[in-house]
N, CA, C, O and CB atoms as a CASP TS submission, in Angstrom:
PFRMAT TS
TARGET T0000
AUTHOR 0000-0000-0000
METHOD Language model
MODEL 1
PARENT N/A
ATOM      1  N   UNK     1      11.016  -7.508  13.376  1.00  0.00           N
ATOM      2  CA  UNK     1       9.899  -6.900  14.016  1.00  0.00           C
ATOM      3  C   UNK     1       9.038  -6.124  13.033  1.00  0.00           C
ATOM      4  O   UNK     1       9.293  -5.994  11.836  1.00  0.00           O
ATOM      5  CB  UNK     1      10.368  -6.013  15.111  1.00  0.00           C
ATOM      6  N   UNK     2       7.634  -5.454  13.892  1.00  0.00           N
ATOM      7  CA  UNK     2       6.972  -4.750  12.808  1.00  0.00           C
ATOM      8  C   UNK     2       7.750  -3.172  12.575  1.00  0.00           C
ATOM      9  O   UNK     2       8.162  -2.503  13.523  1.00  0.00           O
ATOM     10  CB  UNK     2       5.274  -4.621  13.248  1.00  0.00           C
ATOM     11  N   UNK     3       7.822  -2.875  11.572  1.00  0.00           N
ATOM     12  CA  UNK     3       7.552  -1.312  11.138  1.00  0.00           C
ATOM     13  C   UNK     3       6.418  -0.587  11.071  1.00  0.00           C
ATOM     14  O   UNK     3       5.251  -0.980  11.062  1.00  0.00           O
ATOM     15  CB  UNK     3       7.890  -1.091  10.008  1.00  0.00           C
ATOM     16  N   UNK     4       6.945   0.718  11.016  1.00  0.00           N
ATOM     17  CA  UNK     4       6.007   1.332  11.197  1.00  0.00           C
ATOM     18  C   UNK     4       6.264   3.553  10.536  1.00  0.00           C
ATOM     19  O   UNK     4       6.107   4.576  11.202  1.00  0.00           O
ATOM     20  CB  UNK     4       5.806   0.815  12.963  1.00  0.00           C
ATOM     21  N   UNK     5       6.623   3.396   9.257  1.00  0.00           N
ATOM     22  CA  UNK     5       7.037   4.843   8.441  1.00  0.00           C
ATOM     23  C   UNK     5       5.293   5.673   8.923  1.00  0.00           C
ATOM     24  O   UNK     5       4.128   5.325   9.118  1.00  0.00           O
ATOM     25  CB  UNK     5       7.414   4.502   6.048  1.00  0.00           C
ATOM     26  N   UNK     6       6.049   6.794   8.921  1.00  0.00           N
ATOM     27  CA  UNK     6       5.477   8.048   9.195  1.00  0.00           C
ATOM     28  C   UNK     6       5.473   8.895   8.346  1.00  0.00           C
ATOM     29  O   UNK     6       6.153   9.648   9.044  1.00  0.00           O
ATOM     30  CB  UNK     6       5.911   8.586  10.089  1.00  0.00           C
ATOM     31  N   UNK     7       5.327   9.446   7.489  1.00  0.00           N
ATOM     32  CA  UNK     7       5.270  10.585   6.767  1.00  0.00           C
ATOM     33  C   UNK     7       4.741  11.749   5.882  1.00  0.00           C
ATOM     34  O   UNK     7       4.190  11.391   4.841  1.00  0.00           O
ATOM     35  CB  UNK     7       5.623  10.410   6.523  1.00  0.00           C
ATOM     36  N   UNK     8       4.799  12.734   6.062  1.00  0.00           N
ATOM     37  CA  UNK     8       4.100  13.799   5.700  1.00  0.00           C
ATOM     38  C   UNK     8       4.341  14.566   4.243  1.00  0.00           C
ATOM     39  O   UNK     8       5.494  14.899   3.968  1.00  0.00           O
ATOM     40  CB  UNK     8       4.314  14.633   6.745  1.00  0.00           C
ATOM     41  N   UNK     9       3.215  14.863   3.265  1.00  0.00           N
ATOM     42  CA  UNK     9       3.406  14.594   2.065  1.00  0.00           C
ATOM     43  C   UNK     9       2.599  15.960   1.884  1.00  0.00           C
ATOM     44  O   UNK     9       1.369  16.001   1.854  1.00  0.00           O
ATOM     45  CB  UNK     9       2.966  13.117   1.456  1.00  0.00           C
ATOM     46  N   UNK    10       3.575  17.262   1.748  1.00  0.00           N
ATOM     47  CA  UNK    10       3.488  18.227   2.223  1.00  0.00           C
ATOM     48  C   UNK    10       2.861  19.279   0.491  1.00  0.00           C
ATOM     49  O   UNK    10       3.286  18.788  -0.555  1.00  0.00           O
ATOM     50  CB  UNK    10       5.043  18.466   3.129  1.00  0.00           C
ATOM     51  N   UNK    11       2.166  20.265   0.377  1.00  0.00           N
ATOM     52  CA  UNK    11       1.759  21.135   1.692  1.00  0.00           C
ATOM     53  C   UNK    11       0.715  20.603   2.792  1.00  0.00           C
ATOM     54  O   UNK    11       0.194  21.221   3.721  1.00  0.00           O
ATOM     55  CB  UNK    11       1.127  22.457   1.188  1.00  0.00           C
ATOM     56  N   UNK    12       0.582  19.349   2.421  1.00  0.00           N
ATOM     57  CA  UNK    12      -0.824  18.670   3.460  1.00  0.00           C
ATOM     58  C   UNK    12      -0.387  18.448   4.835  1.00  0.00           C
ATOM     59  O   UNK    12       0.461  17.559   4.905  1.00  0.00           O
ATOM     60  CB  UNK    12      -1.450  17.013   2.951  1.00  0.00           C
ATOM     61  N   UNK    13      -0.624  18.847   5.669  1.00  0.00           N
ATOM     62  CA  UNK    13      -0.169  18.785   6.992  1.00  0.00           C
ATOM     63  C   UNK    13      -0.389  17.611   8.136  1.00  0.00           C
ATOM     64  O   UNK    13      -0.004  17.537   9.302  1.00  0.00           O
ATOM     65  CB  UNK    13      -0.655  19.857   7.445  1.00  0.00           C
ATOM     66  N   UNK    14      -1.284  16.602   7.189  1.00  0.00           N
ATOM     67  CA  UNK    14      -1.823  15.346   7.510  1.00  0.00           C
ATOM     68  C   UNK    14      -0.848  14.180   7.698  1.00  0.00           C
ATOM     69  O   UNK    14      -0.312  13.729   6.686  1.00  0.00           O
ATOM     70  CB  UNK    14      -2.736  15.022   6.511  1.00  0.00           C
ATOM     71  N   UNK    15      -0.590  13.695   8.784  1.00  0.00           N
ATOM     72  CA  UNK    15       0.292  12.234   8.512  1.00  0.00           C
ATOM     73  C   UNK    15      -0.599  11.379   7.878  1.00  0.00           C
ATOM     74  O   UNK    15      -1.830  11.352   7.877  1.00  0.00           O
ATOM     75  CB  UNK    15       0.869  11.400   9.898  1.00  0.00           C
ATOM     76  N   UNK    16       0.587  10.394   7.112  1.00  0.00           N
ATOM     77  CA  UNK    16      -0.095   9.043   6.764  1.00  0.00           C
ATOM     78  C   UNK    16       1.024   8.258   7.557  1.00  0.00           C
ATOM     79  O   UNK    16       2.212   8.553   7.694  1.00  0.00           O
ATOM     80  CB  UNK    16      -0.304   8.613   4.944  1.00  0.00           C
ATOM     81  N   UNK    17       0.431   7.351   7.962  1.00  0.00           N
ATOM     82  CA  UNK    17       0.584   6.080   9.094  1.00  0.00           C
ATOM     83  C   UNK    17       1.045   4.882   7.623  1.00  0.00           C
ATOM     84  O   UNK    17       0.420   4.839   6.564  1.00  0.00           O
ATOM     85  CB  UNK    17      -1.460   5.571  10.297  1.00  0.00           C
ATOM     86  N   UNK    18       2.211   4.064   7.953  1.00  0.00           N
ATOM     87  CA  UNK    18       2.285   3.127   6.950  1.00  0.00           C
ATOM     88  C   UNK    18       3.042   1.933   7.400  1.00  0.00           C
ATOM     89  O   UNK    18       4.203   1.576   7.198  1.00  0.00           O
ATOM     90  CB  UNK    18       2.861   3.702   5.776  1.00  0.00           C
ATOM     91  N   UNK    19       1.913   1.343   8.165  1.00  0.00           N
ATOM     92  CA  UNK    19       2.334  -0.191   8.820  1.00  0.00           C
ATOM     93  C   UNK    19       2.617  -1.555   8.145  1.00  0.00           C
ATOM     94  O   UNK    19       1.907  -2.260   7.427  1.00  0.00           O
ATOM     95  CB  UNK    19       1.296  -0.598   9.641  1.00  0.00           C
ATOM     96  N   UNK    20       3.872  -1.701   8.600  1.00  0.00           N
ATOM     97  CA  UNK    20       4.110  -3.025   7.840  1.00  0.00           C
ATOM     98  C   UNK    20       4.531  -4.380   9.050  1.00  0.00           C
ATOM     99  O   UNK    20       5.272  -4.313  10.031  1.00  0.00           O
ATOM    100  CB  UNK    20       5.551  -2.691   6.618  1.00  0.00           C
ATOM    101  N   UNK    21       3.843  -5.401   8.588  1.00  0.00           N
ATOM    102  CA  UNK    21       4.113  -6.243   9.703  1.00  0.00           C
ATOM    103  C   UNK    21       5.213  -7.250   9.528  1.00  0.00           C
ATOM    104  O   UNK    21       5.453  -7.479   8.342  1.00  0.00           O
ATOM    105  CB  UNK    21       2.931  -6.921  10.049  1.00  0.00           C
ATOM    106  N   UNK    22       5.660  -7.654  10.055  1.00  0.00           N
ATOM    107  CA  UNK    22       7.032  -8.488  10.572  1.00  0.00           C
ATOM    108  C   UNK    22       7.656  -8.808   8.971  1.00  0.00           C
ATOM    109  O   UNK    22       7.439  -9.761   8.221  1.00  0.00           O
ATOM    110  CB  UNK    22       6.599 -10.256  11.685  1.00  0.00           C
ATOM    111  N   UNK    23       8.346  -7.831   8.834  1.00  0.00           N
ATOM    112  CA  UNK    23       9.314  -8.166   7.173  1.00  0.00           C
ATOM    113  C   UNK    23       8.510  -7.806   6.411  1.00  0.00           C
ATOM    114  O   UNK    23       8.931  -8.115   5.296  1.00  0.00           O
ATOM    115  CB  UNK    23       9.801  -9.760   6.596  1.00  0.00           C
ATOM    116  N   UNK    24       7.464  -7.267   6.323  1.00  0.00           N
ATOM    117  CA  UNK    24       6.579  -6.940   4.940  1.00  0.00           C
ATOM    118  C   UNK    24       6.911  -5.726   3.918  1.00  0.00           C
ATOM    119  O   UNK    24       7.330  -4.774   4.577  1.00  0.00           O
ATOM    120  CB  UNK    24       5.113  -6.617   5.397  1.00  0.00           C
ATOM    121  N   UNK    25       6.883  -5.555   3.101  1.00  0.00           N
ATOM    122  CA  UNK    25       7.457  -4.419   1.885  1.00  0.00           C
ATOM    123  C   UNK    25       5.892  -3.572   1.685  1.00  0.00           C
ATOM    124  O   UNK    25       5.832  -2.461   1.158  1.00  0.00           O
ATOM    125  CB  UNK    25       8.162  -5.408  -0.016  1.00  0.00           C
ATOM    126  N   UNK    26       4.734  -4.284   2.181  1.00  0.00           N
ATOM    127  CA  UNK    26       3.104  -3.800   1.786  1.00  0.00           C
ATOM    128  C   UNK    26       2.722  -2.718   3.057  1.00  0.00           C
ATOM    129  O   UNK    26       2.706  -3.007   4.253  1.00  0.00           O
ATOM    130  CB  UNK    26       1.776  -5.406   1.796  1.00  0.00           C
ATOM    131  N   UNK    27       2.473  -1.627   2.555  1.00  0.00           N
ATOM    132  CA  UNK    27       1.592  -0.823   3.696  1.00  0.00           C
ATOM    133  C   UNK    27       0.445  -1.857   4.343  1.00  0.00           C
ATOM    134  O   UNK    27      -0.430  -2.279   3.586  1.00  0.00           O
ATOM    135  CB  UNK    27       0.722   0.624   2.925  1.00  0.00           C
ATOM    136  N   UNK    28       0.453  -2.200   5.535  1.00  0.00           N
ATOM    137  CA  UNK    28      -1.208  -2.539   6.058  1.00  0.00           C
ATOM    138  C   UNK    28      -2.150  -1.492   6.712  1.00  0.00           C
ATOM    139  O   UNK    28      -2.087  -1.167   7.898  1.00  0.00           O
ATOM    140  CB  UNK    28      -1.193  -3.644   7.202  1.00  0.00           C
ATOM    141  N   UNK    29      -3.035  -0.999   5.801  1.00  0.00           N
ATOM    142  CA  UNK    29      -4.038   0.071   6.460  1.00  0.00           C
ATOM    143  C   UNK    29      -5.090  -0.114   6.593  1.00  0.00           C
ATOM    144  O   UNK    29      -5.756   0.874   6.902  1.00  0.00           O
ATOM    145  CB  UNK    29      -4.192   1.105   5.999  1.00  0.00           C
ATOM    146  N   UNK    30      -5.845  -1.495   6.434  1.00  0.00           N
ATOM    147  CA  UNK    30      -6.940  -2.037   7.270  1.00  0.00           C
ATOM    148  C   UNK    30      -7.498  -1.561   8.259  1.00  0.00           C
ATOM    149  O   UNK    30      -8.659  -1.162   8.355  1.00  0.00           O
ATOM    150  CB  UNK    30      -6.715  -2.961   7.691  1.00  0.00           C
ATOM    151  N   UNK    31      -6.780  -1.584   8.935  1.00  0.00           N
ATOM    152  CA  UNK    31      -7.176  -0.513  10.559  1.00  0.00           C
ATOM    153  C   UNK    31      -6.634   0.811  10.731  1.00  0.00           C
ATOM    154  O   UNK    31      -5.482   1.080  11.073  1.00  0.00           O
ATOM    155  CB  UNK    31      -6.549  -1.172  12.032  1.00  0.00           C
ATOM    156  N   UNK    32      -7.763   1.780  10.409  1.00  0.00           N
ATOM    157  CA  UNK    32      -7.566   3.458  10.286  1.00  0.00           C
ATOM    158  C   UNK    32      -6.956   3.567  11.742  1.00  0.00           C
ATOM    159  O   UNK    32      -7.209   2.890  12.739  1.00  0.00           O
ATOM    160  CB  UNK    32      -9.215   4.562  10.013  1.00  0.00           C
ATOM    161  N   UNK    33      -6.283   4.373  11.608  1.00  0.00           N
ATOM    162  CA  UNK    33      -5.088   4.757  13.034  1.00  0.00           C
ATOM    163  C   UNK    33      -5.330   6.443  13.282  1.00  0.00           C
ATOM    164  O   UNK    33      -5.125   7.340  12.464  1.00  0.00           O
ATOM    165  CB  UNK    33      -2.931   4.436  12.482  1.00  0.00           C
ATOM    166  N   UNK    34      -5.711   6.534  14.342  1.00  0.00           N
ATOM    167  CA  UNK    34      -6.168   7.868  14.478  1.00  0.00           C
ATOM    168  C   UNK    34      -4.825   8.634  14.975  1.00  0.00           C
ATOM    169  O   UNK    34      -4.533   9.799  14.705  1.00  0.00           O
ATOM    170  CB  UNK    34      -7.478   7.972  15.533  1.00  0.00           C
ATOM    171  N   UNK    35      -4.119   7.779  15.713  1.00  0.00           N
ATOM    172  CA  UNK    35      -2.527   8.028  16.234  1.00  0.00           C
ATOM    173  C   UNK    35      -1.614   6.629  16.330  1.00  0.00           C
ATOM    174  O   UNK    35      -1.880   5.427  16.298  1.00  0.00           O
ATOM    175  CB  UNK    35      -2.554   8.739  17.909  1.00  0.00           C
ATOM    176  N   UNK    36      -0.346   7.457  16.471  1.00  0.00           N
ATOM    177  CA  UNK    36       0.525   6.339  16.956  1.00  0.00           C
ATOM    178  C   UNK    36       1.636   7.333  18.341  1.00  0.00           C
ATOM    179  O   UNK    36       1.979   8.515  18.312  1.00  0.00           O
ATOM    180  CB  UNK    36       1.602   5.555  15.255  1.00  0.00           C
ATOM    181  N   UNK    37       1.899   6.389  19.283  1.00  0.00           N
ATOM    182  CA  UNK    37       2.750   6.640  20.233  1.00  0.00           C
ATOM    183  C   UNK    37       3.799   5.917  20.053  1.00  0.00           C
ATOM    184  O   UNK    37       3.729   4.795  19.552  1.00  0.00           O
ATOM    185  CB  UNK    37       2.292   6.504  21.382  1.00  0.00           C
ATOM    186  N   UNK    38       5.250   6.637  20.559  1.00  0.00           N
ATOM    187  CA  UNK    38       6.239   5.930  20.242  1.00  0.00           C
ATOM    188  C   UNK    38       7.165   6.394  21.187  1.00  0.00           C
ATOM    189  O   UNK    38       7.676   7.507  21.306  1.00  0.00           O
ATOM    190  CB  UNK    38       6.604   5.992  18.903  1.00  0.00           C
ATOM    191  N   UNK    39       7.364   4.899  22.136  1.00  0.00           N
ATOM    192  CA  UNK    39       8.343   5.431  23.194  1.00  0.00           C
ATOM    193  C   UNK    39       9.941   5.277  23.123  1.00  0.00           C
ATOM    194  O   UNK    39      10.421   4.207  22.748  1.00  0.00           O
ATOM    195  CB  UNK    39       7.962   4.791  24.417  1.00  0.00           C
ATOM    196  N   UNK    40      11.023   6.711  23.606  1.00  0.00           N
ATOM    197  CA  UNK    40      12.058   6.774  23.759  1.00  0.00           C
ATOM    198  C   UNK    40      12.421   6.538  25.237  1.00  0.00           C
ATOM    199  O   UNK    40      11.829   6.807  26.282  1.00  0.00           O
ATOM    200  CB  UNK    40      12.373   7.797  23.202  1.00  0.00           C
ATOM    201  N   UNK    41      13.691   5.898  24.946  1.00  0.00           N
ATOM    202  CA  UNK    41      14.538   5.693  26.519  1.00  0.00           C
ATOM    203  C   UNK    41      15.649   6.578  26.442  1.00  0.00           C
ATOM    204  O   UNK    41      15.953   7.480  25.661  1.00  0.00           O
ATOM    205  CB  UNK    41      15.221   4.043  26.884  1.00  0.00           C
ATOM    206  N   UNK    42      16.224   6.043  27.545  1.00  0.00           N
ATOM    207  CA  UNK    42      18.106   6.617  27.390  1.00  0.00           C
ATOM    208  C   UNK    42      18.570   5.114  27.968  1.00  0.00           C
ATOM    209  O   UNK    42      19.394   5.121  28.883  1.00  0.00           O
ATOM    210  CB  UNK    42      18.865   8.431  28.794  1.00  0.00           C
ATOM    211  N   UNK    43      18.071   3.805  27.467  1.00  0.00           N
ATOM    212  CA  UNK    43      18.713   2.816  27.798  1.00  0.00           C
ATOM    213  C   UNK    43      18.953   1.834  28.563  1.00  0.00           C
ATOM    214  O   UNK    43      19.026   0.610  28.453  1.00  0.00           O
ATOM    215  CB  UNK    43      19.198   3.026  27.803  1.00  0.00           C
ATOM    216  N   UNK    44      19.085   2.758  29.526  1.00  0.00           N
ATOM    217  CA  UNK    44      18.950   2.390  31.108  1.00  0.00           C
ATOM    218  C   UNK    44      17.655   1.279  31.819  1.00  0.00           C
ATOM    219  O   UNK    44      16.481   1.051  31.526  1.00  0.00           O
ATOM    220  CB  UNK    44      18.701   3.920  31.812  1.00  0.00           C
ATOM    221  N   UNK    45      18.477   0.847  32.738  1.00  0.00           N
ATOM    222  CA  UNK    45      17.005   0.180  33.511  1.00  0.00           C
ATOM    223  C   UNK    45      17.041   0.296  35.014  1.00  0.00           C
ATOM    224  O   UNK    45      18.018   0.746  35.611  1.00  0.00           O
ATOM    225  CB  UNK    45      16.786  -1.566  33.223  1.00  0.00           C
ATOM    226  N   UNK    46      16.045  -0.086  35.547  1.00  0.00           N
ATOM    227  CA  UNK    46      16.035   0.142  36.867  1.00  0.00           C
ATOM    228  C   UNK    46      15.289   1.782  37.179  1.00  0.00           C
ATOM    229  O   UNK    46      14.400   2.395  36.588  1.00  0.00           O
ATOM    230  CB  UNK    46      17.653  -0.044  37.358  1.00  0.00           C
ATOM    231  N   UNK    47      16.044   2.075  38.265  1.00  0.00           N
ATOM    232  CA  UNK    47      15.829   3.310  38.724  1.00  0.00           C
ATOM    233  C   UNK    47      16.565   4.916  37.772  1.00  0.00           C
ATOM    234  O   UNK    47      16.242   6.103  37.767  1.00  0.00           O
ATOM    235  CB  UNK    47      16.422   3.066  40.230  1.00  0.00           C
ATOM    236  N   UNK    48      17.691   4.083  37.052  1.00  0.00           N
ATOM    237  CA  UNK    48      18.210   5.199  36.327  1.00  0.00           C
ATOM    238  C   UNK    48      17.709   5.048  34.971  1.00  0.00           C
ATOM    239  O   UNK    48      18.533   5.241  34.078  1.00  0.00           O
ATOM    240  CB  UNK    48      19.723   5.292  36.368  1.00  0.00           C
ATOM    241  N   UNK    49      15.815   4.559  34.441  1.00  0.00           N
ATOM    242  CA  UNK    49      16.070   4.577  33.100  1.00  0.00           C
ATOM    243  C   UNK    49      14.623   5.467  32.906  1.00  0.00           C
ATOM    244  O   UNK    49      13.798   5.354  33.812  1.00  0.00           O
ATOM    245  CB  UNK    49      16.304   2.946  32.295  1.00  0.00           C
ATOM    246  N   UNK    50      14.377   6.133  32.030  1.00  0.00           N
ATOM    247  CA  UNK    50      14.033   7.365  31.738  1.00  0.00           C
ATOM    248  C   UNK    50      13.426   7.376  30.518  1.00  0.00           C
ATOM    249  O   UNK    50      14.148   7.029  29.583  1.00  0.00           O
ATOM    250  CB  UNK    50      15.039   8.200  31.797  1.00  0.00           C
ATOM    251  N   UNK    51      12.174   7.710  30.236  1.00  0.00           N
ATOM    252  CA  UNK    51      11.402   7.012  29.106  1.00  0.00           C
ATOM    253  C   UNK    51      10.268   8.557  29.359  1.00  0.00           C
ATOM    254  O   UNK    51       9.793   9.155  30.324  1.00  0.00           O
ATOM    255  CB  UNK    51      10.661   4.920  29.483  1.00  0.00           C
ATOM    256  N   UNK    52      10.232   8.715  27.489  1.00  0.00           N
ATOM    257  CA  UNK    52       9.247   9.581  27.388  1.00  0.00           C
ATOM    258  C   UNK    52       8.412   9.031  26.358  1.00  0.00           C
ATOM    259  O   UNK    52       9.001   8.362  25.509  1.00  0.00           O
ATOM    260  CB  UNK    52       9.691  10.913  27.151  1.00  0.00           C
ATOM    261  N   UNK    53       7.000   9.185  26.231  1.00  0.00           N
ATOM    262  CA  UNK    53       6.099   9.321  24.904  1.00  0.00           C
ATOM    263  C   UNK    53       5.885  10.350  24.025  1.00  0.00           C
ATOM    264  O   UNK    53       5.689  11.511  24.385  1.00  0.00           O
ATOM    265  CB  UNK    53       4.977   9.138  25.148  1.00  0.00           C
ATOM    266  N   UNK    54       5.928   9.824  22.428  1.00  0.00           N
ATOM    267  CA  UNK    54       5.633  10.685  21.946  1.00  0.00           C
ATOM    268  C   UNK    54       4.893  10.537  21.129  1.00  0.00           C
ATOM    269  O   UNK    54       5.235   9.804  20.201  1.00  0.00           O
ATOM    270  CB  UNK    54       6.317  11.186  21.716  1.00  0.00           C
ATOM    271  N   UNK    55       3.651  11.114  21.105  1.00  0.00           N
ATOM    272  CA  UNK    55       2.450  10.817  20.111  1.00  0.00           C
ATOM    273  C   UNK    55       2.226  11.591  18.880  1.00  0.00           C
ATOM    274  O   UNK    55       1.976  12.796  18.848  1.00  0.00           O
ATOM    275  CB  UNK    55       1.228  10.962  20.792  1.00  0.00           C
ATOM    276  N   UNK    56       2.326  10.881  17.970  1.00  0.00           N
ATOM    277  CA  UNK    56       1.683  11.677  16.329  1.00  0.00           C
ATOM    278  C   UNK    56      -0.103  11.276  16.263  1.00  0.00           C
ATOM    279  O   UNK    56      -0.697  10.267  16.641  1.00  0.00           O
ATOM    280  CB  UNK    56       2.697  10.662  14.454  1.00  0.00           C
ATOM    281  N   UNK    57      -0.535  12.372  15.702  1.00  0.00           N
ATOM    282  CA  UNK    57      -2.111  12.243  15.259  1.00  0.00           C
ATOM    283  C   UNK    57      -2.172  12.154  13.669  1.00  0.00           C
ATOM    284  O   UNK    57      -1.147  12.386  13.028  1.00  0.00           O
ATOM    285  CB  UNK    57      -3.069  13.662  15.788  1.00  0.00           C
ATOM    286  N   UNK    58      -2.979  11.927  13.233  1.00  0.00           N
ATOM    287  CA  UNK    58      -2.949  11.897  11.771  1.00  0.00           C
ATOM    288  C   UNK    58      -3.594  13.543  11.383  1.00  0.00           C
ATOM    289  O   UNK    58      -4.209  13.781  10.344  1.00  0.00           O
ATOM    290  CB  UNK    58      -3.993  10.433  11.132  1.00  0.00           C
ATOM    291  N   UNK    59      -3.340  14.417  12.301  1.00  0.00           N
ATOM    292  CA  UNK    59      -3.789  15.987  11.894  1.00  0.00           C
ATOM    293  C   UNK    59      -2.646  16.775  11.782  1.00  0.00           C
ATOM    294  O   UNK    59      -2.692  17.969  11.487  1.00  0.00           O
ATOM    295  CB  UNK    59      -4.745  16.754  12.974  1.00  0.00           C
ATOM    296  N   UNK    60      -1.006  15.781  12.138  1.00  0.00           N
ATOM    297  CA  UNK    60      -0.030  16.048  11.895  1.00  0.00           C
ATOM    298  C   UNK    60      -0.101  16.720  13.701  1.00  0.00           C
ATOM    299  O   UNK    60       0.707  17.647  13.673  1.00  0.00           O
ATOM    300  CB  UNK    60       0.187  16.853  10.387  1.00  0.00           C
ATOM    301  N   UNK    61      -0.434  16.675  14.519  1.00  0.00           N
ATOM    302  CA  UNK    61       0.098  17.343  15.595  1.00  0.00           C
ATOM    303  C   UNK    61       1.148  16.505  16.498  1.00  0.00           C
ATOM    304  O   UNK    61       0.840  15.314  16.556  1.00  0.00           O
ATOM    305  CB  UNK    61      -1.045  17.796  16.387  1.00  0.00           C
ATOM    306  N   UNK    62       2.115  16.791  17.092  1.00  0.00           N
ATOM    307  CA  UNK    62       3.260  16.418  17.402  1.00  0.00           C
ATOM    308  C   UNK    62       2.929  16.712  18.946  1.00  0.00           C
ATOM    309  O   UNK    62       2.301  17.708  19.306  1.00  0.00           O
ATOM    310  CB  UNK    62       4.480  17.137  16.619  1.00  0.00           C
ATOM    311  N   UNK    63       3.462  15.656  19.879  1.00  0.00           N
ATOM    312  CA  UNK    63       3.385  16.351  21.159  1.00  0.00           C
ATOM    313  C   UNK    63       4.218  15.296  22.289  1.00  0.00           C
ATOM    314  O   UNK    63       4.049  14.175  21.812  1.00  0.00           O
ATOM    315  CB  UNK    63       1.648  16.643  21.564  1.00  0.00           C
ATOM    316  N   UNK    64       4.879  15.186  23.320  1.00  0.00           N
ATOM    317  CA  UNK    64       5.741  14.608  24.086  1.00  0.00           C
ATOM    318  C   UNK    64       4.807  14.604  25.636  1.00  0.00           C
ATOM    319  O   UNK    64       4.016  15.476  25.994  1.00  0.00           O
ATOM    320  CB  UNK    64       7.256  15.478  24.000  1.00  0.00           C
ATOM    321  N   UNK    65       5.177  13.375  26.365  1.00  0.00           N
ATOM    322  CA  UNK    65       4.817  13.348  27.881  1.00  0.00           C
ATOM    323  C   UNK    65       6.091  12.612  28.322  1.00  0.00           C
ATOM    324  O   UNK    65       6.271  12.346  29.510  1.00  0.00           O
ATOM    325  CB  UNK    65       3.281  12.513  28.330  1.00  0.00           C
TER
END
């Protein structure tokens, strides 16, 4: 599948976004990414499965729904 590293290259408080598509070793940053969302489960399906979002901005702000 694709990847997709996150990381912050500090004291700059800015993410950099570093997409790689299906097996690739190359950052693709062609397309400026203002955010990325990234959803967690607990596994489950049906009625017992339980899923939150969590979005990074590239201003480094962190935040959950």
């Amino acid at each position: 599948g694709d990847d997709m590293d996150i990381y912050f290259v500090r004291p700059n408080p800015t993410a950099v976004f570093c997409y790689r598509p299906s097996g690739g070793s190359v950052c693709n940053n062609s397309t400026p990414l203002s955010h990325v969302k990234i959803e967690v489960s607990n596994g489950q399906s049906g009625t017992n499965r339980r899923t939150r979002l969590i979005t990074i901005w590239t201003t480094g702000q962190i935040s959950s729904q």
